[in-house]
BAZA-358621 format. One line per 5 residues: number of its first residue (from 0); for each residue x, y, z of N, C-alpha, C. Coordinates in nm, 4 decimals, decimal comma. Example, Ala and Ser with C-alpha at 12.3 -4.5 7.8 and 13.67 -1.06 7.14 Angstrom:
<guvexs>
0 = 1,3190:-0,5690:0,7800:1,2300:-0,4500:0,7800:1,3200:-0,3300:0,7800 | 1,2850:-0,2250:0,7080:1,3670:-0,1060:0,7140:1,2900:0,0030:0,7870;
</guvexs>
This chain:
<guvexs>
0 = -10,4307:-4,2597:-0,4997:-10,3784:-4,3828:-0,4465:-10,2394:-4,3572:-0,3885 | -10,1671:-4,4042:-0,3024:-10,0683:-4,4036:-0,1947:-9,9757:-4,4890:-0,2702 | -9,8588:-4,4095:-0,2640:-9,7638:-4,5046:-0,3108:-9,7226:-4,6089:-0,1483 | -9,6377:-4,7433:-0,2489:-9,6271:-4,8485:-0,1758:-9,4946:-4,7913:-0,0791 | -9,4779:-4,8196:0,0446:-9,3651:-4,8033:0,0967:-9,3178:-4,8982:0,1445;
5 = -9,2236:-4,9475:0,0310:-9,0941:-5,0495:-0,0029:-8,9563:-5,0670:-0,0424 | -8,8912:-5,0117:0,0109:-8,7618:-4,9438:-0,0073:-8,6662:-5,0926:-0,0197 | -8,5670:-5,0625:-0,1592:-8,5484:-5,1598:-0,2035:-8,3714:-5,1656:-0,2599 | -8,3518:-5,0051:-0,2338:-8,2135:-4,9728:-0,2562:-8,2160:-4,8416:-0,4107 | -8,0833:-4,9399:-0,4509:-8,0436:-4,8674:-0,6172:-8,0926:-4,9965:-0,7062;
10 = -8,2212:-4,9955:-0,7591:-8,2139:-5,0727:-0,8734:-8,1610:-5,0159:-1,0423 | -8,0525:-5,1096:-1,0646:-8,0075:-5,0432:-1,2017:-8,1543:-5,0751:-1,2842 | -8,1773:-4,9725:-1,3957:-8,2432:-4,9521:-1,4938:-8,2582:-4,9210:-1,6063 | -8,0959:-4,9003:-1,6319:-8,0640:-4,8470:-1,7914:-7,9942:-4,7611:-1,7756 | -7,9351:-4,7004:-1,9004:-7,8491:-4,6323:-1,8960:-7,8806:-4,4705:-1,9539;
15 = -7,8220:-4,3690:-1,9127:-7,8306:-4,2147:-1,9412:-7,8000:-4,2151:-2,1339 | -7,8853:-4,1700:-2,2310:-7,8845:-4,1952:-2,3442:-7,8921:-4,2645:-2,4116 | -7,8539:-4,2870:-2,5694:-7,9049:-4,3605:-2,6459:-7,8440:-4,4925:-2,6852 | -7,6971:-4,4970:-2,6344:-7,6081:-4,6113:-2,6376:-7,6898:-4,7375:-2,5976 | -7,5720:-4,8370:-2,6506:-7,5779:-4,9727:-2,5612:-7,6225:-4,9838:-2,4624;
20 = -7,7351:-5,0745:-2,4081:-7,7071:-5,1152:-2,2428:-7,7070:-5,2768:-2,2315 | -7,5866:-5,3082:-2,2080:-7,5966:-5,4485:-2,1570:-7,5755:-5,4524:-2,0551 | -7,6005:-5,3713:-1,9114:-7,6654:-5,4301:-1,8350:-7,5275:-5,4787:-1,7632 | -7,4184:-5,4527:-1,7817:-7,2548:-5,5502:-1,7509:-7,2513:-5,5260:-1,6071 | -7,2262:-5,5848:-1,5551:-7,1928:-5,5934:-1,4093:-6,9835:-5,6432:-1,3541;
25 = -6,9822:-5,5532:-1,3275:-6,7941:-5,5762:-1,2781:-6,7588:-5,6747:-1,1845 | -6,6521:-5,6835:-1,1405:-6,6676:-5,8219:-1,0678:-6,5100:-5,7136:-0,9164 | -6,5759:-5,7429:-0,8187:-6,5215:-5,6514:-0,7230:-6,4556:-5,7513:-0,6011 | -6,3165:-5,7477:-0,5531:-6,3124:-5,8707:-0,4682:-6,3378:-5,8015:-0,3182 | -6,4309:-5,8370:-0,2472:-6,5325:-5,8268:-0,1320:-6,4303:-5,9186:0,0195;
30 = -6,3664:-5,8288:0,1124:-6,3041:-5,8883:0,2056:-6,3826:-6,0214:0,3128 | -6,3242:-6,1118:0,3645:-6,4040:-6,1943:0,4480:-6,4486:-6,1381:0,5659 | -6,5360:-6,1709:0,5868:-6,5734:-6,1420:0,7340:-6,6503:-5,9549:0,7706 | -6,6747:-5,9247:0,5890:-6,7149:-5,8071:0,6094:-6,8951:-5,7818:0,6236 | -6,8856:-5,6579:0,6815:-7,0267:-5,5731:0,7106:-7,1577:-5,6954:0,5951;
35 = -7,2203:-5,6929:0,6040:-7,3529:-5,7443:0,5351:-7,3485:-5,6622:0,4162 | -7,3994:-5,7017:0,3154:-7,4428:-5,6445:0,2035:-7,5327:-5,6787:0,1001 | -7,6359:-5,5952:0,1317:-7,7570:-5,6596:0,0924:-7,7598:-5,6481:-0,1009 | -7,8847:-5,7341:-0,1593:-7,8815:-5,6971:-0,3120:-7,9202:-5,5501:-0,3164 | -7,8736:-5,4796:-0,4518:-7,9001:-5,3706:-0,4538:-7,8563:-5,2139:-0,3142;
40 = -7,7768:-5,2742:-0,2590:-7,7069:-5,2106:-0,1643:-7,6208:-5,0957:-0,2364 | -7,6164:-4,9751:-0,2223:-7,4925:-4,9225:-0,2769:-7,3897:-4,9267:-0,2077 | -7,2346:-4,9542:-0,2426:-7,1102:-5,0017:-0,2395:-7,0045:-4,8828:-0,3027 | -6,8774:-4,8739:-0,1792:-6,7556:-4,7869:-0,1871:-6,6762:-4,8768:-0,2287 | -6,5827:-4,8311:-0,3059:-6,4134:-4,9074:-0,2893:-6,3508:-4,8506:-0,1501;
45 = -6,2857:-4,9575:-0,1151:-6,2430:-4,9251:0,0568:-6,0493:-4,9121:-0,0164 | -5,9979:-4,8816:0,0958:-5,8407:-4,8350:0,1024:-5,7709:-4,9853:0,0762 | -5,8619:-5,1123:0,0999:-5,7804:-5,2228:0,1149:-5,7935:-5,2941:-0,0597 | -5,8393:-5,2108:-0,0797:-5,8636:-5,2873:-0,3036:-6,0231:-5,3313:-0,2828 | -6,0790:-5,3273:-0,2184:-6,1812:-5,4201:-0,1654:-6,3104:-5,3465:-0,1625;
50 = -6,4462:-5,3454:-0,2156:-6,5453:-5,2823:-0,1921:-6,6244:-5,3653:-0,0092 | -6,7265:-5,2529:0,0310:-6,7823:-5,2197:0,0882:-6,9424:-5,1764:0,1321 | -6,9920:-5,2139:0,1732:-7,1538:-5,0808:0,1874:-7,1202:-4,9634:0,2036 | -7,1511:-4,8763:0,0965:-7,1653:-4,7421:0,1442:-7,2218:-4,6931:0,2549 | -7,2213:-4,5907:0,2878:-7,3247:-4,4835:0,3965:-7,3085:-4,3551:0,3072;
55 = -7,3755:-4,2604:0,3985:-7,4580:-4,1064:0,3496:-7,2747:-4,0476:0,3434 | -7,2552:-3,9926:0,1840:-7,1553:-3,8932:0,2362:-7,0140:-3,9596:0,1781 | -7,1114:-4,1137:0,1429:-6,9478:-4,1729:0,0945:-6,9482:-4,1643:-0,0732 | -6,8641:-4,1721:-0,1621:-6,8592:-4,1959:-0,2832:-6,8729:-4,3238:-0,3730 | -6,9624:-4,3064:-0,4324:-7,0788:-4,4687:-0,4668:-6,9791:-4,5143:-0,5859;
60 = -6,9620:-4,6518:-0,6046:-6,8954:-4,7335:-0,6814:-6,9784:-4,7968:-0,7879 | -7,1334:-4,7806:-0,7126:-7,2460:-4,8681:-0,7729:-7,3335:-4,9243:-0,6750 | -7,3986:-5,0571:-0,7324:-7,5166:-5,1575:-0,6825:-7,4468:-5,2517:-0,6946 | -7,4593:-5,3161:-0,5446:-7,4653:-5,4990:-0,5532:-7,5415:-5,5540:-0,6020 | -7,5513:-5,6834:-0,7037:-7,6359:-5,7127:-0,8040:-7,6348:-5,8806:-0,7265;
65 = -7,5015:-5,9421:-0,6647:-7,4949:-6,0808:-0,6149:-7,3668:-6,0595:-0,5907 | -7,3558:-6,2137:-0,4874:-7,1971:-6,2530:-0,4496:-7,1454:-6,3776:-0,5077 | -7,0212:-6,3822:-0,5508:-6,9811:-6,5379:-0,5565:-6,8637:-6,5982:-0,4638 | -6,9078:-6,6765:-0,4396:-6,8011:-6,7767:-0,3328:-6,7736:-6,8840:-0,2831 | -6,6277:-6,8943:-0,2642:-6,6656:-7,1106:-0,2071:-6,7104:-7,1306:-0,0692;
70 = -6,7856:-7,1620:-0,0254:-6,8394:-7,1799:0,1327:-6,7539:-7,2319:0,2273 | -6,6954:-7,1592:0,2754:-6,5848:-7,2047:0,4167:-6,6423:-7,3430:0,4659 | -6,7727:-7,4030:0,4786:-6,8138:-7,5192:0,5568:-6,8264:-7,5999:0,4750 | -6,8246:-7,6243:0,2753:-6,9446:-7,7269:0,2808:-6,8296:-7,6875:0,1295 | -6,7389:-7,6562:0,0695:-6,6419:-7,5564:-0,0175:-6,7013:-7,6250:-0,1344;
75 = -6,8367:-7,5723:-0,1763:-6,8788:-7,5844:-0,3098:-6,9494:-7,4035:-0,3385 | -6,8787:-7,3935:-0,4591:-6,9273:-7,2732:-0,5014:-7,0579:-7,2016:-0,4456 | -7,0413:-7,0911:-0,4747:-7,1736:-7,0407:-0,4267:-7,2226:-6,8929:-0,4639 | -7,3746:-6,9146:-0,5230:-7,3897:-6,7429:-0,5933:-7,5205:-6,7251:-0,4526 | -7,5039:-6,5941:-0,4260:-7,5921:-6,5264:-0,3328:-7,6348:-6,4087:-0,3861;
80 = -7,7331:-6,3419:-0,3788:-7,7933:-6,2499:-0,3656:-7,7565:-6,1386:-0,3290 | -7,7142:-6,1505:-0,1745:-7,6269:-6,1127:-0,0445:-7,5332:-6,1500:0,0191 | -7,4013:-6,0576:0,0937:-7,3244:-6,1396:0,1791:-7,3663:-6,1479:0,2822 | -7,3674:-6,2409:0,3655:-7,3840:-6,2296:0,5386:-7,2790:-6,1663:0,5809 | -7,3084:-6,1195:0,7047:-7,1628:-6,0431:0,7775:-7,0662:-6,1306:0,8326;
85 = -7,1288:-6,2896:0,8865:-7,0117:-6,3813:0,8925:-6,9979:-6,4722:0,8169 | -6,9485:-6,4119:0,6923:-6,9464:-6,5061:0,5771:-6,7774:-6,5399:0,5862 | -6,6950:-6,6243:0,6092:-6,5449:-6,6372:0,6211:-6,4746:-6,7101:0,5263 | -6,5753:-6,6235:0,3630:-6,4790:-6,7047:0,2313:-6,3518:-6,6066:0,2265 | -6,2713:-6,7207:0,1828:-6,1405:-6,5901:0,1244:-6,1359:-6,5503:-0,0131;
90 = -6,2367:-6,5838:-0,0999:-6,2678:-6,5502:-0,2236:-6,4081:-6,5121:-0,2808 | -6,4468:-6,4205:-0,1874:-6,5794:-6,3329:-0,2457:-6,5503:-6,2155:-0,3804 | -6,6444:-6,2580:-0,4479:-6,6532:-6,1431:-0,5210:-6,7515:-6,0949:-0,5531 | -6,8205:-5,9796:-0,5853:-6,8846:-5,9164:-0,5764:-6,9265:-5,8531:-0,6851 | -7,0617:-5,8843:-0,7562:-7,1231:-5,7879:-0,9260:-7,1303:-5,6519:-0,9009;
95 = -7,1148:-5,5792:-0,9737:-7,1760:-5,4510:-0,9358:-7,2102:-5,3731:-1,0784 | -7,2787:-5,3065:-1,0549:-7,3410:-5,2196:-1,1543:-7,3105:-5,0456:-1,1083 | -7,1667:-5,0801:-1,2148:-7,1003:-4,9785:-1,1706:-7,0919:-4,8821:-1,3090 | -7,1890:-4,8665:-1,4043:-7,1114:-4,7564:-1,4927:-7,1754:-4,6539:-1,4300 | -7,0458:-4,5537:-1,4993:-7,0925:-4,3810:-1,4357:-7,2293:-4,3884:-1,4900;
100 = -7,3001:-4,4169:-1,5947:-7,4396:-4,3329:-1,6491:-7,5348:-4,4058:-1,6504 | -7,4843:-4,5086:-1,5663:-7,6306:-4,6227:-1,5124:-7,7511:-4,5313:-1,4561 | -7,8722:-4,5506:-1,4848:-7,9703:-4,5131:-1,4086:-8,0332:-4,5975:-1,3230 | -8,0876:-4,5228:-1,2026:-8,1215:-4,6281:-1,0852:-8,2789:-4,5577:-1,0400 | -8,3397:-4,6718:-0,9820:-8,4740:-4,6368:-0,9331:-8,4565:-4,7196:-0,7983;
105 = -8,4676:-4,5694:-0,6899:-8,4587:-4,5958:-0,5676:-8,6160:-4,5190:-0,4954 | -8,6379:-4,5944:-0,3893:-8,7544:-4,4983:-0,3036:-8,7081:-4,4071:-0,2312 | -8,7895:-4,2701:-0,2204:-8,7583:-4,1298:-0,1655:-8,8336:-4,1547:-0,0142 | -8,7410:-4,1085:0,0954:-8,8250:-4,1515:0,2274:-8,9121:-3,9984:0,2579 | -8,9732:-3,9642:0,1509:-9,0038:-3,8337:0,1754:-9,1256:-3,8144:0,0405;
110 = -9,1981:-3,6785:0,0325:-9,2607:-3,6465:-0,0918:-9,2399:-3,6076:-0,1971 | -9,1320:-3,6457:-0,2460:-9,0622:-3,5839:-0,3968:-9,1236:-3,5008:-0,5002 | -9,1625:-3,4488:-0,5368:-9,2194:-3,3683:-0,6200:-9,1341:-3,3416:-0,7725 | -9,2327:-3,3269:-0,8678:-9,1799:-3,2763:-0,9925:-9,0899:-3,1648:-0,9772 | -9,1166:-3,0277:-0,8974:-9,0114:-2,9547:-0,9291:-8,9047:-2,9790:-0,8211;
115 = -8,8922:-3,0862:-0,8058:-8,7044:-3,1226:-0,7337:-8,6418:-3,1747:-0,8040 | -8,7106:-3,2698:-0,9272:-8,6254:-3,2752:-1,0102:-8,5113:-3,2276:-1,0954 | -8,3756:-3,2936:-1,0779:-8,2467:-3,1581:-1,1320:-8,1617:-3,1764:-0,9576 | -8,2031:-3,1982:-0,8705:-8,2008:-3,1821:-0,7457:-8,0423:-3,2822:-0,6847 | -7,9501:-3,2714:-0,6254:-7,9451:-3,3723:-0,5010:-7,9564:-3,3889:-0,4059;
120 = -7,9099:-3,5401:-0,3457:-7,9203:-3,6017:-0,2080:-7,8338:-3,6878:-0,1851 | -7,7839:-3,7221:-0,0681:-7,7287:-3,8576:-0,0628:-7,8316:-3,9408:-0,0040 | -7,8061:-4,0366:-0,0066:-7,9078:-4,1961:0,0652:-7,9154:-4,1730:0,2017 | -8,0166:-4,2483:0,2407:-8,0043:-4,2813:0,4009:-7,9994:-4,4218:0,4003 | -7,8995:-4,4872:0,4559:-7,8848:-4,6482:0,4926:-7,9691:-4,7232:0,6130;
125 = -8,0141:-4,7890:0,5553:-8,0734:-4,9158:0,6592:-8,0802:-5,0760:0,6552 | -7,9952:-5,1460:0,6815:-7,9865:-5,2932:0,6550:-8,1178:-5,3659:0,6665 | -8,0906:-5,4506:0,5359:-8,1771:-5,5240:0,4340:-8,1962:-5,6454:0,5361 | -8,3326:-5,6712:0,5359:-8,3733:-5,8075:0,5976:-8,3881:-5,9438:0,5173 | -8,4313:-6,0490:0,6054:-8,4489:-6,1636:0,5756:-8,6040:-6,1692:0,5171;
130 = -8,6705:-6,2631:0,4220:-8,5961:-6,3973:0,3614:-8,5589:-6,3154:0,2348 | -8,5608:-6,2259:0,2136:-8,5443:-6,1917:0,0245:-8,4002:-6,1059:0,0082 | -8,3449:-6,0736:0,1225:-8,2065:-6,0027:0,1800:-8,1964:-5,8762:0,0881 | -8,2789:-5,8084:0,0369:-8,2927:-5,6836:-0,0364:-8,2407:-5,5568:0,0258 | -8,1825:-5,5020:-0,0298:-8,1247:-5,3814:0,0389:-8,2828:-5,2581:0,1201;
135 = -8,2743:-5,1923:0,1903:-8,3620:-5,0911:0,2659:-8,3005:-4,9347:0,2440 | -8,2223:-4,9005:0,1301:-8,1767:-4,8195:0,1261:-8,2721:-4,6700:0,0420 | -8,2828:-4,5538:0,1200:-8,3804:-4,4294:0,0625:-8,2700:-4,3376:0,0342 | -8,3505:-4,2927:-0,0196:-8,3096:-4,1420:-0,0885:-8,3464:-4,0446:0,0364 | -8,2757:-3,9856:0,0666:-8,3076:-3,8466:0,1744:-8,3142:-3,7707:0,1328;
140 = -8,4940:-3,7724:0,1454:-8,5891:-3,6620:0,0976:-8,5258:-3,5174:0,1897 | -8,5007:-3,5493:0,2834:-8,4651:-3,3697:0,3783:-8,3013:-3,3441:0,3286 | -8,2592:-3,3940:0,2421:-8,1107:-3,3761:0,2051:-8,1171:-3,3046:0,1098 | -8,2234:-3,2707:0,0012:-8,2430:-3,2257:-0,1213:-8,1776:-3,0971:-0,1207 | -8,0722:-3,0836:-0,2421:-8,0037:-2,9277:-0,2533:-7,9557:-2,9457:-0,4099;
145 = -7,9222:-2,8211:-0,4545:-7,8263:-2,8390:-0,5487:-7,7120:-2,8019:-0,5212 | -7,6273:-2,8501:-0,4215:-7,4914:-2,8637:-0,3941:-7,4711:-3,0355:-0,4532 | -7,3690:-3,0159:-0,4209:-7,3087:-3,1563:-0,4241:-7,3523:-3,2589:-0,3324 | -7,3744:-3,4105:-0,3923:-7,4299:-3,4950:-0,3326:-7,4504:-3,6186:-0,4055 | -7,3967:-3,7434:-0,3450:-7,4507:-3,8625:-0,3792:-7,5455:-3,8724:-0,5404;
150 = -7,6709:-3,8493:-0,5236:-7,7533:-3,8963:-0,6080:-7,7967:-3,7660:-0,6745 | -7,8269:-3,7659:-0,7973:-7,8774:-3,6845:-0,8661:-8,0388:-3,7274:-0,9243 | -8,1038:-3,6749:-0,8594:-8,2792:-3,7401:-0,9101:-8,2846:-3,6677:-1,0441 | -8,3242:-3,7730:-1,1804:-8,2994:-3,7331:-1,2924:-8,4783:-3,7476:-1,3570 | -8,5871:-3,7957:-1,2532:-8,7083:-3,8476:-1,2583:-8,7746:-3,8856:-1,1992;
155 = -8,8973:-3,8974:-1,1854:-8,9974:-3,9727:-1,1100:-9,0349:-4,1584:-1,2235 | -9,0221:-4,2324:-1,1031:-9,0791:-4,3417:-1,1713:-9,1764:-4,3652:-1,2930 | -9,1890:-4,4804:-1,3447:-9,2981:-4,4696:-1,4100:-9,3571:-4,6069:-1,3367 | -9,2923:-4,6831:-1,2552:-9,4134:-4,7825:-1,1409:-9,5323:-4,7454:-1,1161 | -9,6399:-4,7975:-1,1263:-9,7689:-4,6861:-1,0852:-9,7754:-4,7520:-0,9386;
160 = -9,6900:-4,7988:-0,8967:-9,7518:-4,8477:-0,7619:-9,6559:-4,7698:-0,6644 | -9,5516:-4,6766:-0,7377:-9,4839:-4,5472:-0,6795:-9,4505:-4,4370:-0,7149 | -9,5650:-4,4000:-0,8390:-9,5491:-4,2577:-0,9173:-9,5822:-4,1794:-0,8382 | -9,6659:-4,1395:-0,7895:-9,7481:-4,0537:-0,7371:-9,6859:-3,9435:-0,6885 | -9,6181:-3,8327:-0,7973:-9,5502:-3,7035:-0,7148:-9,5946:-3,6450:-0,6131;
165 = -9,5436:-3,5752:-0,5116:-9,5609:-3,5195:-0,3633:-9,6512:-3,6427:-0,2961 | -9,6150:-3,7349:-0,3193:-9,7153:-3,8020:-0,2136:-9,5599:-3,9142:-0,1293 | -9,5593:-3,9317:-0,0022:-9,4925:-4,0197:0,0571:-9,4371:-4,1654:0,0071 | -9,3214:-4,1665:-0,0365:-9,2672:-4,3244:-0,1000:-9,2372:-4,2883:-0,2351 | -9,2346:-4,2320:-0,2796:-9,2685:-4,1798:-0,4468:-9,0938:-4,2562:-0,4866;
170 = -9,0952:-4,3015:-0,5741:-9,0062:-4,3954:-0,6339:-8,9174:-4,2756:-0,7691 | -8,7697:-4,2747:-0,7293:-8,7016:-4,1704:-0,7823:-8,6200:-4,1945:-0,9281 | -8,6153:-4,2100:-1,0243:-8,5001:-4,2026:-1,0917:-8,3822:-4,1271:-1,0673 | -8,2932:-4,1929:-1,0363:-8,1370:-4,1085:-1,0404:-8,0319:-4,1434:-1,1088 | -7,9025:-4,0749:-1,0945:-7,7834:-4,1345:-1,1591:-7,6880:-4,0809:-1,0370;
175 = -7,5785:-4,1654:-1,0559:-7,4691:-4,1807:-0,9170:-7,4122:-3,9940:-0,9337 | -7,3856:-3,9125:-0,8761:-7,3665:-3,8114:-0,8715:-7,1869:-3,7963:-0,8608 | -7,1736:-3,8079:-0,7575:-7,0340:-3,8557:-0,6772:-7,0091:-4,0321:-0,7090 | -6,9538:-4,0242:-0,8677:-6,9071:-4,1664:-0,8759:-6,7639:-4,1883:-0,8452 | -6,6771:-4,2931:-0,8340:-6,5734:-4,3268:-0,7750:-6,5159:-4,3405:-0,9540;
180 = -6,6177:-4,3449:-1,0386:-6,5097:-4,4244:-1,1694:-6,5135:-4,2353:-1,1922 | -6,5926:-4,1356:-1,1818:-6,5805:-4,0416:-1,2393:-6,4835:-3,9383:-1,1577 | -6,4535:-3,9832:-1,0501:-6,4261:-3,8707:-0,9440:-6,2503:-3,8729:-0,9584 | -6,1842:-3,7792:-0,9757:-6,0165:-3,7676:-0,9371:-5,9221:-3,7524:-0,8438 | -5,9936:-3,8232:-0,7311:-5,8903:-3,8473:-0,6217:-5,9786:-4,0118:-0,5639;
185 = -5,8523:-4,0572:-0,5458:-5,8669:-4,2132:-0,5119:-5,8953:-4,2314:-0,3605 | -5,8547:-4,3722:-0,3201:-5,9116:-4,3864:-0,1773:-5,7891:-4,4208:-0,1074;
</guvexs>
């Protein structure tokens, strides 16, 4: 059977060992008038205090989980999913699921196989559509090395509707590789 090809971002999934997981989400203040950012999007801290959408190559902060904000038109609170790109609150903020040892289940735009596991990659970005505003973000299957990189694939799913090793879509377990809380030089 064919795995599903549904690319959906970084979904958090727990955490690396036997600790706690509650699951905590940080609260990040998100500039007006910025780039789109879909749920489950992975997200940089930018130079201005302010997170961002990542791209391939940048250093991951985490997953957007939702936004909160007062609506420039109508100024009653507001939780989203997603930001729009012309969203013009001056008080967005932004969840994220940012610990270093979060685990995430993202789709591989490629055939992943059992022995790549141990492996990295960084993502390939593609903005999240309408009506469910979900992030479109893969794992780049042709990026795979053990150099340094973004994501560290720590597993294959256990979804059966995207296990299916070496087969196209195969659904990845990872952990942030290049994290921003773990890394020692700032932005």
């Amino acid at each position: 059977m064919a795995n599903k090809d549904a690319a959906f971002g970084l979904k958090a999934i727990g955490k690396v060992g036997q600790n706690r997981d509650n699951q905590g989400l940080s609260e990040y203040d998100i500039a007006a008038s910025a780039s789109a950012i879909y749920q489950n999007d992975p997200v940089e801290m930018a130079a201005t205090g302010t997170i961002t959408v990542a791209a391939a190559t940048d250093t991951l902060l985490g997953s957007l989980n939702g936004v909160f904000f007062t609506d420039a038109n109508t100024s009653k609170p507001t939780y989203a999913n997603h930001l729009d790109a012309s969203n013009a609150a001056t008080d967005i903020v932004g969840f994220v699921s940012d610990d270093p040892y979060e685990r995430f289940e993202i789709q591989s735009d490629g055939a992943l196989t059992a022995a790549e596991v141990g492996m990295n990659a960084d993502i390939v970005y593609a903005a999240g559509s309408s009506p469910n505003y979900v992030s479109k973000v893969e794992l780049d299957h042709s990026d795979l090395k053990t150099a340094t990189a973004q994501l560290r694939v720590i597993g294959i799913s256990k979804d059966p509707s995207n296990n299916e090793a070496g087969a196209a879509d195969v659904n990845a377990v990872v952990i942030i590789n290049e994290h921003f809380l773990k890394g020692t030089v700032g932005v």
